[in-house]
Phi, psi and omega in degrees: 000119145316114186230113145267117198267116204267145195307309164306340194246003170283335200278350170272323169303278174347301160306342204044055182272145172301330158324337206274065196347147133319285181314313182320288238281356188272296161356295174310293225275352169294103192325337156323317204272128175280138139276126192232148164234115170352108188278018182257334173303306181302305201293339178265001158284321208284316203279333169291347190278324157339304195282353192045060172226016153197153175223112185262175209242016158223175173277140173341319154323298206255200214029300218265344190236031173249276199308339187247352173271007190246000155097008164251128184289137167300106187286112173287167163244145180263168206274330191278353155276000186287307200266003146304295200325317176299014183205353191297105180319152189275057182288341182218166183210006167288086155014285171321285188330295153330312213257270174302352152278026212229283177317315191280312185297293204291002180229003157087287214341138128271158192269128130284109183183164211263334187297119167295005204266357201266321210282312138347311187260026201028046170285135156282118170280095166277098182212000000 
């Protein structure tokens, strides 16, 4: 299974925080399972660790090539994840957020992630 790891719950996984369900984390952790993490994901850490409205404990660079030698792919974005976005109901309204349900409808993806807002757009939510 193709799995895209929604910016929170890579970041829990990462952590090992208890926020992060039992399913996420056995999901995440299946050898079966490509793990993708969004590059609209990178791009909204890099700008919160900017706002110091996040603090990673190494610099970002090295966080972000730590995460892919650890075996999660960069979801690039494509011009076919683009042309949802103009019609996506606003049932969610977080940018980021948007930008990868947008990505998971066009690659088929299941989501991980805790936002129930996901589920709205008919993703399969793995929490």
């Amino acid at each position: 299974m193709n799995l895209l790891v929604d910016t929170h719950a890579m970041l829990w996984f990462v952590a090992g925080d208890k926020r992060l369900s039992s399913k996420a984390r056995k999901a995440i952790e299946d050898p079966g399972c490509t793990n993708y993490v969004s590059i609209a994901s990178w791009w909204e850490i890099a700008i919160k660790c900017s706002l110091n409205k996040l603090r990673l404990d190494i610099p970002y660079e090295d966080f972000m090539s730590e995460r892919v030698e650890e075996g999660f792919r960069v979801l690039s974005i494509d011009t076919r994840h683009l042309p949802a976005l103009a019609t996506l109901p606003f049932h969610h309204r977080d940018p980021f957020d948007r930008l990868i349900i947008c990505q998971a409808t066009a690659e088929n993806m299941a989501v991980c992630t805790s936002d129930s807002h996901f589920a709205a757009y008919g993703i399969q939510r793995i929490w």
